[in-house]
C-alpha positions, 0 to 999 in steps of 0.5 A, a space after each residue: 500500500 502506498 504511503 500518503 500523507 498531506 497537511 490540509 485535515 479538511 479537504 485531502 483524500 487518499 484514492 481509497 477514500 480515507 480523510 487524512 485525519 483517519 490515515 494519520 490516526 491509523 498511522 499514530 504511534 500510541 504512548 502511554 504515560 505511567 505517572 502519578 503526578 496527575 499535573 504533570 502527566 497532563 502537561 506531558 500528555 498534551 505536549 505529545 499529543 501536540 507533536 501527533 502521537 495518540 496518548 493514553 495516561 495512566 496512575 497507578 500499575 492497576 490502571 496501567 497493565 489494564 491499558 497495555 493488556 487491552 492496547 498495543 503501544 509503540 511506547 510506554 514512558 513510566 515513572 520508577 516511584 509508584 504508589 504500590 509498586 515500581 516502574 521497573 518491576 512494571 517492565 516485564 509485565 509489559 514485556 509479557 504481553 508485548 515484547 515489541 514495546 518500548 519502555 522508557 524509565 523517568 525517575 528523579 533519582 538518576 541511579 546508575 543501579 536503577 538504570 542497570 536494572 531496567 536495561 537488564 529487564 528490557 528498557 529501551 531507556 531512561 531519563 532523569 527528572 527534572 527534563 525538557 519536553 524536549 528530550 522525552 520527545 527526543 528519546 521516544 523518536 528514538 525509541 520509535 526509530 530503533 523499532 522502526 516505526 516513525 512519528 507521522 511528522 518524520 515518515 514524510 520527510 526524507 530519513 532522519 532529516 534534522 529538525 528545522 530548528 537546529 541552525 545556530 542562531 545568526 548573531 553579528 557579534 565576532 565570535 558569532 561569526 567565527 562560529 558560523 564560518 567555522 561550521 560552514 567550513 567543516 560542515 561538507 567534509 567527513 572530518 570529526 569534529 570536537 565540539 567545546 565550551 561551557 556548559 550550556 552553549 549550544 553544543 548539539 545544536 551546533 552538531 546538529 547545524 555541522 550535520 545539517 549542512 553535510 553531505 549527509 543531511 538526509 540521514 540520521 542524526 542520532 545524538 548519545 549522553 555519554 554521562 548517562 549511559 553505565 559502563 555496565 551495558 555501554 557496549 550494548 548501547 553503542 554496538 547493540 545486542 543479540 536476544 539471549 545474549 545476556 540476562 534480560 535480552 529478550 529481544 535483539 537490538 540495534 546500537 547507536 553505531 548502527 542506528 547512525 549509519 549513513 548519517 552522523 553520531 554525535 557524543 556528548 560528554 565523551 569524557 564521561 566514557 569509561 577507559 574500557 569503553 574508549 577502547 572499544 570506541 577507538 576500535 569501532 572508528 578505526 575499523 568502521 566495523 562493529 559487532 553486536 553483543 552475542 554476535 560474531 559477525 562484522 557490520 559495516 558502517 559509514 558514519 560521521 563523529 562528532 564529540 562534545 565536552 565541558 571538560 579540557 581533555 587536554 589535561 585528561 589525556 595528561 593525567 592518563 583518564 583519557 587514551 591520546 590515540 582516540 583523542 586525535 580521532 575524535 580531533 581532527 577538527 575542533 571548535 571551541 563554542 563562545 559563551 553567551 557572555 561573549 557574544 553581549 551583542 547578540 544577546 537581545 536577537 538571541 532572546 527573541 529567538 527564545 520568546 518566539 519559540 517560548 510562545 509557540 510552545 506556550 500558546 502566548 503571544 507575547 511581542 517583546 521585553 520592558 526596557 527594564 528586563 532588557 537592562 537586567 538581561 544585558 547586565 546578568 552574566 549568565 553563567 548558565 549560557 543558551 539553557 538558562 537565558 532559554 529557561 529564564 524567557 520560557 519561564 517569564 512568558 509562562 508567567 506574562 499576561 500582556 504583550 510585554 515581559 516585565 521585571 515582575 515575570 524575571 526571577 529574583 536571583 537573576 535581579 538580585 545577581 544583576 544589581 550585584 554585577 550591574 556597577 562594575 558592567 557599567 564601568 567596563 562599559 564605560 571604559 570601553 565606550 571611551 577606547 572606541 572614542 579615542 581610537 576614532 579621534 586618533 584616526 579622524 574617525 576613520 573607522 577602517 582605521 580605528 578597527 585595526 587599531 582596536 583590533 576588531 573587525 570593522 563589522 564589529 566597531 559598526 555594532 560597538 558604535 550602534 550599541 552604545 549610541 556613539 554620535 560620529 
């Protein structure tokens, strides 16, 4: 039968005659959610249901296993803590009635004996309280991937294609372009990419960006937290496994390596790994071949890396926790990521960007910020980076009735570091302001002139003279 997909719900047919609406609810993956925090299982449901998945809730292990035995879902998200049970035990009830299943654990806790015991059990995987809507919606694409079985949205774009909204944001300021030409230089090679820079900058988003403008766009983009993955069942993670290969693996499944090939792997946290599995990892690159848990036969595969870390591992390499060999591999190409505090003169189009999604996601229409919230903003350092300002702006419009952000809508540790921070800000304003003036006086204003001397581009003195509302 061939596929048929079409956005207008209200006047499309297929030629046997089915509605559109009908074909997309034959087509939608089921979840179901387990969580008895009733709020937030609510808020989690019509956030999938937003993103054409068909959920199904549940609050209690009764109500739960009275839905999986009656309804095949593609997904079941639970919660570990249960009122008279746990959602770990809870996996091979539903391994029982339907092995094809895929079971994501979410659990405040975040404990590596927890997540051992789930993945031995047959979870697909887990995720830590507090997350983004985000990343559930990442993992459970993921999860719907492995099984081969794609949300509506993505069945209609070509294979693993990267969302629309993984370009870095454009920003006028030095480092933004240097960022940009960066990406667009390496992007069309196969080269690996290290991706550094503090916590928070925007380092998927920039693999996602490098991936997106690649030779290799069309394929998958599968993204891995290293941090979050045990060393225990890593290597079933990368490589896959076979079914009955180990205790717990009642079925067979493909790696992340695998799931990648063609397209692009990226990383994160690579130091994190444990020096066993950097081993096998240097292995994997070097050979471009794996093998799955239980399996002696090779598979090829053809993918990119790119790694990601807050750490120097420069210094890990040094002190012998990191293998120098894969270190050059994943090096081949490095981009240091600049932090939201260096590029100042972007941050108000960055927060923008961040309102704009924050009413799309909110269903707010909220046009722009107080001149008092833009001062607080231009004067906070946030150390947070993208994921705090990102954070901040979401909160605040959550809380905004009106058209406008106000100061009442910002929270009071980021008005009360502002204060802190905001008189020695202005003095290095200040400073700076008069540097630009007298590089301009001692070459009678000429600005190409004044930017060499300043050693900045001229781009970047036009920006400096906009921003601070220099009369020359």
């Amino acid at each position: 039968m061939q596929a048929f997909f079409c956005d207008n719900f209200t006047t499309c047919q297929n030629p046997i005659g089915l509605t559109t609406p009908y074909i997309r609810y034959l087509f939608m993956p089921k979840i179901l959610i387990v969580e008895d925090d009733i709020a937030f299982c609510q808020m989690l449901q019509k956030y999938l249901t937003k993103h054409d998945f068909d959920v199904f809730t549940s609050f209690t292990i009764e109500e739960a296993k009275k839905s999986f035995e009656n309804e095949i879902f593609d997904v079941i998200v639970s919660d570990v803590r249960l009122p008279k049970g746990d959602g770990v035990t809870l996996i091979s009830a539903i391994k029982e009635v339907s092995p094809s299943t895929k079971v994501i654990l979410m659990t405040g806790y975040a404990e590596v004996k927890t997540a051992v015991d789930a993945m031995k059990r047959g979870a697909f995987d887990y995720i830590a309280k507090p997350f983004t809507p985000d990343s559930i919606l990442g993992l459970i694409k993921s999860a719907l991937k492995t099984a081969k079985v794609l949300p509506p949205k993505e069945v209609s774009e070509k294979k693993g294609a990267a969302e629309s909204n993984t370009d870095i944001i454009g920003g006028h300021s030095e480092a933004s372009i240097k960022l940009q030409q960066y990406v667009k230089l390496v992007a069309p090679t196969n080269m690996s990419v290290l991706i550094t820079g503090e916590s928070g900058t925007g380092k998927e988003v920039t693999a996602k960006s490098i991936h997106k403008n690649s030779n290799r766009s069309d394929e998958r983009f599968v993204a891995v937290d290293c941090g979050a993955i045990p060393k225990e069942i890593a290597t079933s993670e990368f490589f896959g496994h076979l079914k009955g290969s180990f205790t717990g693996a009642i079925e067979d499944k493909i790696g992340h390596f695998e799931a990648a090939n063609g397209g692009t792997l990226f990383l994160d946290e690579v130091g994190n790994l444990s020096y066993e599995n950097q081993i096998q990892l240097l292995r994997a690159i070097q050979e471009r071949k794996i093998k799955r848990v239980g399996s002696t036969k090779e598979i090829n595969v053809d993918l990119r890396i790119i790694t990601a870390t807050n750490e120097d591992l420069n210094k890990a390499v040094a002190a012998g926790s990191f293998r120098e060999d894969l270190f050059h591999r994943l090096n081949e190409f490095s981009i240091e990521l600049p932090s939201l505090k260096q590029r100042e003169e972007d941050l108000m189009r960055f927060a923008h960007h961040f309102l704009n999604k924050a009413n799309n996601d909110l269903g707010k229409n909220v046009i722009d910020f107080s001149d008092e919230v833009q001062q607080l903003f231009l004067d906070y350092d946030w150390p947070g980076n993208f994921r705090e300002l990102k954070n901040t702006i979401k909160r605040a419009v959550l809380f905004t009735e009106g058209g406008q952000v106000l100061s009442s809508a910002i929270p009071n540790n980021l008005k009360e570091v502002s204060q802190e921070t905001s008189e020695n800000k202005f003095s290095r304003s200040e400073y700076e302001k008069e540097k630009i003036l007298s590089a301009l006086k001692q070459t009678n204003f000429n600005k190409s002139k004044a930017a060499k001397l300043l050693q900045i581009t001229r781009k970047t003195l036009y920006n400096k003279i906009n921003y601070y509302q220099l009369e020359v």
